[in-house]
N, C-alpha and C positions, 0 to 999 in steps of 0.2 A: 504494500500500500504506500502511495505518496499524497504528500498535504500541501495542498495550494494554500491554504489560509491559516495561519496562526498565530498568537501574541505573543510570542516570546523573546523576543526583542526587549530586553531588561530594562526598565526604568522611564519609558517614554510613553508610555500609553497606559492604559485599564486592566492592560496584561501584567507581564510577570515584573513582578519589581526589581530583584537580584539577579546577578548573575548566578548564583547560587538554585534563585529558585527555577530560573532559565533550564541548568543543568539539570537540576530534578525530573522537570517536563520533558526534557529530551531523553534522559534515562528510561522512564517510564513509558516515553509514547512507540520507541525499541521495544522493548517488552511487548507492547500490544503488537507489531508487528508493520510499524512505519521505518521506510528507510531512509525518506529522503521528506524534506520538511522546506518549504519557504517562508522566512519570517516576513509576515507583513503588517508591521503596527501601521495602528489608525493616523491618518494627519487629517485633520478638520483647522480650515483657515477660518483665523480670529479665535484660537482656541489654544488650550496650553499641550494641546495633542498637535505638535507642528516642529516635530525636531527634521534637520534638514539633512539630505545628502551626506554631507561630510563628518557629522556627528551620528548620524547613522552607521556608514560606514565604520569609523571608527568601533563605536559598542558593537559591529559585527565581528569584523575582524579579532577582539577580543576575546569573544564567544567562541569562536572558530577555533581559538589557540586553546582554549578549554577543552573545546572538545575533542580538539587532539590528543589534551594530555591526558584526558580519562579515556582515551581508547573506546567513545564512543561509538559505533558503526552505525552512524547515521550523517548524508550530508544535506549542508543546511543554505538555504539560497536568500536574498534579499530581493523585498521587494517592499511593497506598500498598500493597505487597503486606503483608498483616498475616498473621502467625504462627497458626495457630488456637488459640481462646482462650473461655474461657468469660465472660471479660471484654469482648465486641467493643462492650455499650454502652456503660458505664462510661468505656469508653478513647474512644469517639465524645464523650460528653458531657464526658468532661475535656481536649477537643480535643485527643489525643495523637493520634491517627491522621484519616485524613479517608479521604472513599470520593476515586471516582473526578472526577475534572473538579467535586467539590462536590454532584453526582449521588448518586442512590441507592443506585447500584452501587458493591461494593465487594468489591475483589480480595485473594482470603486462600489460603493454603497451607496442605497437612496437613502432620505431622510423616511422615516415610519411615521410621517402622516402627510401632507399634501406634496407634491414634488413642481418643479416650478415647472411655466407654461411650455416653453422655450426649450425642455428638455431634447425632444428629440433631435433640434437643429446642432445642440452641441453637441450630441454625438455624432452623428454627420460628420460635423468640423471636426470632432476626433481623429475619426476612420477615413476624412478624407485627407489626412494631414499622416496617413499610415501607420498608426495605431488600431490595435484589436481591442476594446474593451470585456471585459470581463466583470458581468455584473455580481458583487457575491450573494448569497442566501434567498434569491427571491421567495422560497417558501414562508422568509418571516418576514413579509410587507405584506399588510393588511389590501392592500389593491390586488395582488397576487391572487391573496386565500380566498376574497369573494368571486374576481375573475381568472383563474390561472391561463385560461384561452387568451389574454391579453401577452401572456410570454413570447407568441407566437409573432407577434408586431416588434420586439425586438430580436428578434432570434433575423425577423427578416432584413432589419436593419444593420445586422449585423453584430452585433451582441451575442457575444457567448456567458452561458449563466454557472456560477459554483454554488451546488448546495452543499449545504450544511451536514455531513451524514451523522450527527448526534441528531439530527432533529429525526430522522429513521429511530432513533432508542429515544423519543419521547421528549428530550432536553428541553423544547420550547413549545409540548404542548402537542394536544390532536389535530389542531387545525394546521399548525406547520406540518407537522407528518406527513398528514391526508395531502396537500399542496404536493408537499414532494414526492410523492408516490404518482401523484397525476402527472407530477414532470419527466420523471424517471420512467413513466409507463409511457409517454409520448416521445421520447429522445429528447429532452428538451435540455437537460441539463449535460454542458461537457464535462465538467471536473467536478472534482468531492475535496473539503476542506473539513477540519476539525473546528475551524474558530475557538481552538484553546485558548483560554486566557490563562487559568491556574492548574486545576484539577485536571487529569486524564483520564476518562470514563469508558472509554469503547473496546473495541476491540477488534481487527481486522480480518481476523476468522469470519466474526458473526457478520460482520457487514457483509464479506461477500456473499457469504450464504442468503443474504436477506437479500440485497441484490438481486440476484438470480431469484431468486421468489417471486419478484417486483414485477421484475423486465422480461425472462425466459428469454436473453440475448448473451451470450457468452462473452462474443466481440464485444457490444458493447458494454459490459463489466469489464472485461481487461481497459478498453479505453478511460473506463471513469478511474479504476484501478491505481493504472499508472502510466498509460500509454500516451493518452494527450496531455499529463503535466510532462515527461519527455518530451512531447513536442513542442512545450514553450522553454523549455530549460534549452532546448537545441535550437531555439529562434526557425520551428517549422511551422508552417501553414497547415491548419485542423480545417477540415469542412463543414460549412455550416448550413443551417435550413434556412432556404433567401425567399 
């Protein structure tokens, strides 16, 4: 199993505060049976969640040397969950935020209750400016869970979506579940993320199993698995539903 989404990125976000407890999460998320992990703390502009580039860098690289020294066998990538923002280039070229592994793709979140008018046009400007976005958890926006056939308007747009797979073990609830079992059952979703912040509750036995229960798609469980987070770590092109 690999993880597009998680907070362990020490001391900048809602996630893990220590390097200490960083190491913990990545101890533990080995165990469950992750090999490869991309930290991407939150950056929300006008917020104290806005550490930039080079001090990111920084606190990764130091993690990295951790995790060398404990002989962890897990590797670990940078990236960013970004706030949605009419700013996503501005904040690229003033290297506040970065995409994914340095890749095209680049993981962002709506706000959980109205999203502004204008939305679609800046994604547009995104993708026409040749970035992939990568929307994370649609199953926990309340627009999703009433209409999930709305996913299909970004998927055309070009958006690719990472669920949540704690929300498969109930983490936030029936209605996020049921969302993503309707995405998961339509191919809607490309990639799986933990959105760990502290605790590590899963396990990647059971997910695939439940997977496969979901979908009756094998290819597509190796894809969610670990095959299209390889193709953004490789800076390759996934195919999408236009």
């Amino acid at each position: 199993m690999k993880d597009l989404h998680s907070h362990i990125l020490y001391g900048i976000d809602d996630g893990s505060q220590t390097i200490e407890e960083s190491i913990a999460i990545l101890k533990e998320s080995k165990k469950q049976g992750i090999d490869e992990i991309i930290l991407t703390p939150h950056y929300i502009e006008n917020s104290k969640y806005n550490c930039n580039n080079k001090n990111k860098e920084e606190l990764f690289n130091k993690l990295k040397e951790r995790v060398e020294e404990e002989n962890i066998d897990i590797k670990i990538y940078l990236g960013n969950e970004v706030f949605f923002t009419d700013n996503f280039l501005s904040l690229l070229k003033q290297k506040e935020i970065t995409t994914l592994n340095n890749s095209k793709y680049i993981l962002f979140e709506f706000p959980m209750g109205p999203i502004y008018n204008n939305t679609s046009e800046i994604i547009s400007i995104l993708i026409s400016k040749g970035y992939t976005p990568i929307l994370a958890h649609p199953e926990r926006y309340p627009r999703f869970q009433e209409h999930p056939e709305l996913a299909e308007e970004y998927l055309r747009m070009g958006v690719h979506m990472q669920g949540n797979f704690t929300s498969l073990f109930g983490k936030y609830g029936r209605t996020s579940e049921k969302t993503l079992k309707y995405l998961l059952k339509k191919h809607y979703i490309s990639f799986l993320g933990s959105d760990v912040h502290h605790e590590v509750n899963y396990s990647a036995k059971k997910l695939e199993k439940k997977l496969l229960r979901i979908t009756k798609d094998k290819e597509y469980v190796a894809d969610l698995m670990g095959n299209n987070f390889d193709k953004v770590i490789n800076k390759e092109e996934i195919g999408i539903l236009r």
